[in-house]
C-alpha positions, 0 to 999 in steps of 0.5 A, a space after each residue: 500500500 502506497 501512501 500519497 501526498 497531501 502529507 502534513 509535516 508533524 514535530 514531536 519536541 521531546 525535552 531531554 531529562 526535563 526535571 533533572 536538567 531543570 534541577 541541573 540549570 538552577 543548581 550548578 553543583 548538580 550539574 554532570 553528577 547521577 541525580 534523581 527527582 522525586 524518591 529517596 533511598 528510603 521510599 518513594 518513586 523516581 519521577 525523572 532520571 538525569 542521563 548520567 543515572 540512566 546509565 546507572 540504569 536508574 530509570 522514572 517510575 523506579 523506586 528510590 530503594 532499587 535506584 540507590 542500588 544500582 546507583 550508589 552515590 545516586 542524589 535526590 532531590 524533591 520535584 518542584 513543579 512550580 518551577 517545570 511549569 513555568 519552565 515549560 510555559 517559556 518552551 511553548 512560547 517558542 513554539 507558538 512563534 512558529 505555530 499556533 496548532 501545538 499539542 501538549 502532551 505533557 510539561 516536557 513534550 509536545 505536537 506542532 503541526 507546521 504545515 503552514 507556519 508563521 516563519 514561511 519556511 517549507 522545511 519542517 526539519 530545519 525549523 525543528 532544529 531552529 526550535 531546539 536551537 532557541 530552546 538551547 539559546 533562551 533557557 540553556 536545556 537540550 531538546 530532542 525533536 522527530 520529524 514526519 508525516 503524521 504524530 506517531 511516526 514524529 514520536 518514534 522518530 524523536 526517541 532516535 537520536 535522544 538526548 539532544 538530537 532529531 531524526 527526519 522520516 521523509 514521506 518517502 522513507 515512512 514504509 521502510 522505517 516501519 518496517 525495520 522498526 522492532 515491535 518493541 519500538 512502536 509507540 503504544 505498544 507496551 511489553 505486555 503486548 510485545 511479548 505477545 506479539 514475540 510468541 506470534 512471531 511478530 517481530 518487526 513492522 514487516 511481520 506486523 504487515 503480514 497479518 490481515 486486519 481481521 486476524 489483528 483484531 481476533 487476536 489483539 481485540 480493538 486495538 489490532 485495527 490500529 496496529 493494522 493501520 500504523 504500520 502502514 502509515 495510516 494515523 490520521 490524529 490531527 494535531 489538536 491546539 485545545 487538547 481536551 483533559 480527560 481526568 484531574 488527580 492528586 495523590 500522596 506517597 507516604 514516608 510510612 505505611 499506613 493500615 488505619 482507615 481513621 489514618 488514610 481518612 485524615 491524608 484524603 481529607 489533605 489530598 481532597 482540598 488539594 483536588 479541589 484547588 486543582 478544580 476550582 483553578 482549572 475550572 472543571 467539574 466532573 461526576 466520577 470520582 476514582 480513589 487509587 489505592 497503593 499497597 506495601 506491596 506495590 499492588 495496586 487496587 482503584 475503586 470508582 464511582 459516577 455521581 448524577 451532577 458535576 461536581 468540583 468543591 470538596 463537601 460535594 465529593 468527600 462523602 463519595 471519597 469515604 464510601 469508596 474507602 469503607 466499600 471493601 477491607 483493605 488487602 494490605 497495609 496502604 503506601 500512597 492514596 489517590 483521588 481523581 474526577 474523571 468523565 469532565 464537563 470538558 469532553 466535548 468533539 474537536 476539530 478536524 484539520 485539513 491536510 496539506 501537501 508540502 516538501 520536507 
């Protein structure tokens, strides 16, 4: 299967390490040394690993205990996302000078679609480096950056010369590249359903290829339509300037294990106000309210329930935060407790864009 023009030209800008480099650029005597954000040897979890702890093997979403183990004379420090935020606001400003269609994915990444872009420059490469190139100059952090035709090949892309490179999959390159890419590679295709694929002899892009959509789908349920697609080079999610939050959530990791109920119900009521600020500043609503539990184990258990109006102001979700505690006895004692609202008065549709046809 061929694929034809008219192509958009997509950028995923990746920021290299962010909250480590962040932490790096205010604090000169961290600078080149093994740093963790988030954690300690004691509990907690990493949040980002600087690259000379990655080489460690240190890795984000890895305890702070194994972290210390295999990196020895590694440093934390707390996070301070005050400070990522505002970081982050400046890189985007950057971009918007070059592009009003920007997809935040996150404080350290985001979609641009230069198709048409403020410079009047056809080449979405050389404004990719333009943009690391400024993010670099401004504010003295290294970005990483994947050029191509539609979002999931410019995210693949942007992992390839990481830390502080780009890749560029031409229009012309899209089929190969997928085809020589391991399965393992993709994204969206997590280990789980990697070795899946492993034990059906699913190794690369072209192997993926050769299955029908109908055997992908028996196989890998709904999700096998869009292995289908992607490998083929078919992802037609425009990039969407006015991303729509589905979910708004805050939780705790505590210092000690906790197994009284009376305990947790003293931390909720923290986590709860906490909640409710993130509400009221983000201006959402929302009828389902979710209580994540973590045990000791790591286990990890959530239990959920839908109110008939949109909620937002802690006396109106509380008493739904208490019954889902009480609803069934803990199977531990608990490390980190959570609430979020899901199911926002948000969620609306989202505009389609055009494709247009360009030179990279």
């Amino acid at each position: 299967m061929e694929l034809k023009p008219p192509f958009r030209k997509i950028i995923h800008v990746d920021m290299d390490a962010f909250y480590a480099s962040v932490e790096q650029l205010d604090n000169p005597d961290l600078r080149g040394k093994p740093l963790a954000v988030g954690g300690n040897e004691i509990r907690g979890v990493v949040s980002a690993a600087s690259y000379e702890a990655r080489k460690f093997g240190v890795r984000s979403a890895m305890s702070g205990v194994l972290a210390k183990q295999k990196c020895p004379h590694l440093l934390f420090v707390p996070p301070r996302f005050y400070r990522y935020k505002e970081i982050s606001s400046k890189i985007r400003a950057i971009f918007y000078e070059y592009t009003d269609l920007v997809e935040p994915l996150s404080l350290d990444e985001a979609y641009l679609d230069v198709t048409e872009n403020k410079k009047g420059n056809p080449s979405a490469s050389l404004i990719a480096t333009e943009i690391r190139q400024r993010i670099w100059d401004d504010l003295e952090l290294r970005a990483s950056a994947g050029i191509s035709i539609n979002k999931f090949i410019a995210k693949v892309a942007s992992d390839i010369n990481k830390p502080n490179g780009q890749k560029t999959i031409n229009p012309e390159e899209v089929v190969s590249f997928l085809e020589e890419l391991p399965i393992n590679k993709f994204f969206g295709i997590g280990k789980v359903t990697a070795a899946k694929m492993h034990n059906h002899g699913i190794f690369k892009g072209i192997d993926l290829k050769k299955w029908t959509k109908e055997a992908l789908e028996e196989t890998f349920g709904k999700s096998g339509v869009q292995y289908y697609q992607i490998v083929r080079g078919i992802h037609n999610s425009s990039v969407k300037p006015n991303r729509i939050r589905k979910s708004i959530a805050a939780e705790r990791t505590f210092i000690e294990n906790i197994s009284s109920e009376v305990f947790m119900l003293e931390r909720l009521e923290k986590i709860a106000t906490e909640l409710e600020n993130r509400m009221i500043k983000s201006n959402t609503k929302g009828k389902t309210i979710t209580l994540k539990i973590k045990y000791s184990d790591f286990t990890q258990q959530t239990r959920s329930k839908t109110a008939d109006f949109f909620m937002q102001k802690k006396n109106e979700f509380f008493l739904l935060v208490k019954e889902l505690l009480y609803q069934e006895k803990l199977n531990n004692s608990v490390r980190l407790l959570g609430i979020s609202f899901s199911n926002l008065d948000t969620e609306k549709k989202e505009p389609v864009l055009v494709q247009l046809k360009f030179d990279f």
